[in-house]
Every structure is written in structure tokens, then in C-alpha cells.
C-alpha positions in Angstrom: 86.1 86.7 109.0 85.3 87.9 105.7 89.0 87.7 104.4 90.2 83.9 105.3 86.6 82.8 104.0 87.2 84.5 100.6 90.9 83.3 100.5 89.3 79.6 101.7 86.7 80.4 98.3 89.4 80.9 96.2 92.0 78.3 97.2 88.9 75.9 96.7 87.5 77.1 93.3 91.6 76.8 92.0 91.7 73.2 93.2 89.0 72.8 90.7 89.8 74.3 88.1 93.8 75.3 87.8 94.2 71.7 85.7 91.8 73.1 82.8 94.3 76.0 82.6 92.1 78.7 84.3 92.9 80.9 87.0 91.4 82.7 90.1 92.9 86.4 91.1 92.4 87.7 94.7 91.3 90.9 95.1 91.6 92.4 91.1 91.9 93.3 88.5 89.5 96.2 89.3 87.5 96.8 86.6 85.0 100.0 85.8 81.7 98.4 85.1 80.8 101.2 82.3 82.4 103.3 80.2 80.7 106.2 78.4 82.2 106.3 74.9 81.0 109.9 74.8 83.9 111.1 76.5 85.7 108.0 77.6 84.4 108.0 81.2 84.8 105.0 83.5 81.8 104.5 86.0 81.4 102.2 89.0 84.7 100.6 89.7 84.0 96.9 90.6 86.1 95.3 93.5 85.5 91.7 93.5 86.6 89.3 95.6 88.1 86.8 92.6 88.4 87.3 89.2 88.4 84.2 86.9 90.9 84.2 84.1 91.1 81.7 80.9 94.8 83.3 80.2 94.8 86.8 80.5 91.2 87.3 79.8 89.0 88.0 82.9 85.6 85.2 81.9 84.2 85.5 85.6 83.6 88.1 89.0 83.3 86.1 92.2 81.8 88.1 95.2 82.4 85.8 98.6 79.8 86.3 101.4 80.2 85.1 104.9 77.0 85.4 107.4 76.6 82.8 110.0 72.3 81.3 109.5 70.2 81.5 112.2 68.1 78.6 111.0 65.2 79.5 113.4 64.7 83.1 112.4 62.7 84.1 109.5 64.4 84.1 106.2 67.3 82.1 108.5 68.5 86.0 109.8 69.3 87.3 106.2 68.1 90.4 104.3 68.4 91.8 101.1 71.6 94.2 102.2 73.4 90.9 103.0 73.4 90.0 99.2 74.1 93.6 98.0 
């Protein structure tokens, strides 16, 4: 279920926001979170779910989380790993 509810996400978010001239990419560009100047090491590849562009320039990461709630259990049946 996890990829028709991100490409429902995105299809949403680029209803909203494609007439201001920004754009939402599935699935990229991956990205290395850090880089050690040092010796030009990348660390920690990202791979989001969306990435929000104003032209080329990524502005935004989008991560898209499906879990069904379970209203009458505590926290509504969520945990921290669920958000990781």
C-alpha cells in the first residue's frame, strides 16, 4: 500500500502547487545528506519519497507514511519506529 498512497501524496501536493511553477519528483533525486570536505566523502544517501523543486533546485524532502489507526489502542497503535 505504501506505493499508490505516496503516488496519491504526490499527485495531490502537484495539484497544489504545479500553477506557482513548482514541482514534485517521485522517488529522487537521491541525495547524500553529508559530505566530508576532508576527502570529499558522501554519507547517508537519502531516498525520499518526493522531492520538491522551484526549477531545478531541490527546496523540499517529502517522506509519505501509510499506517491504518487503531483509534482505541494507546497512542492509536503507533510507535516511534513508524515515524523513523
Amino acid at each position: 500500500m505504501n506505493r499508490p498512497f505516496e503516488i496519491y501524496i504526490a499527485n495531490q501536493l502537484r495539484k497544489t502547487i504545479w500553477a506557482k511553477g513548482i514541482r514534485v519528483r517521485e522517488q529522487g533525486p537521491q541525495k547524500y545528506l553529508i559530505r566530508r570536505e576532508a576527502d570529499d566523502t558522501q554519507l547517508f544517501m537519502m531516498k525520499q519519497d518526493m522531492a520538491i523543486l522551484d526549477d531545478r533546485r531541490v527546496v523540499a524532502l517529502a517522506d509519505a507514511k501509510w499506517k491504518l489507526l487503531n483509534e482505541s489502542a494507546g497512542k492509536m497503535g503507533l510507535s516511534q519506529a513508524d515515524l523513523d
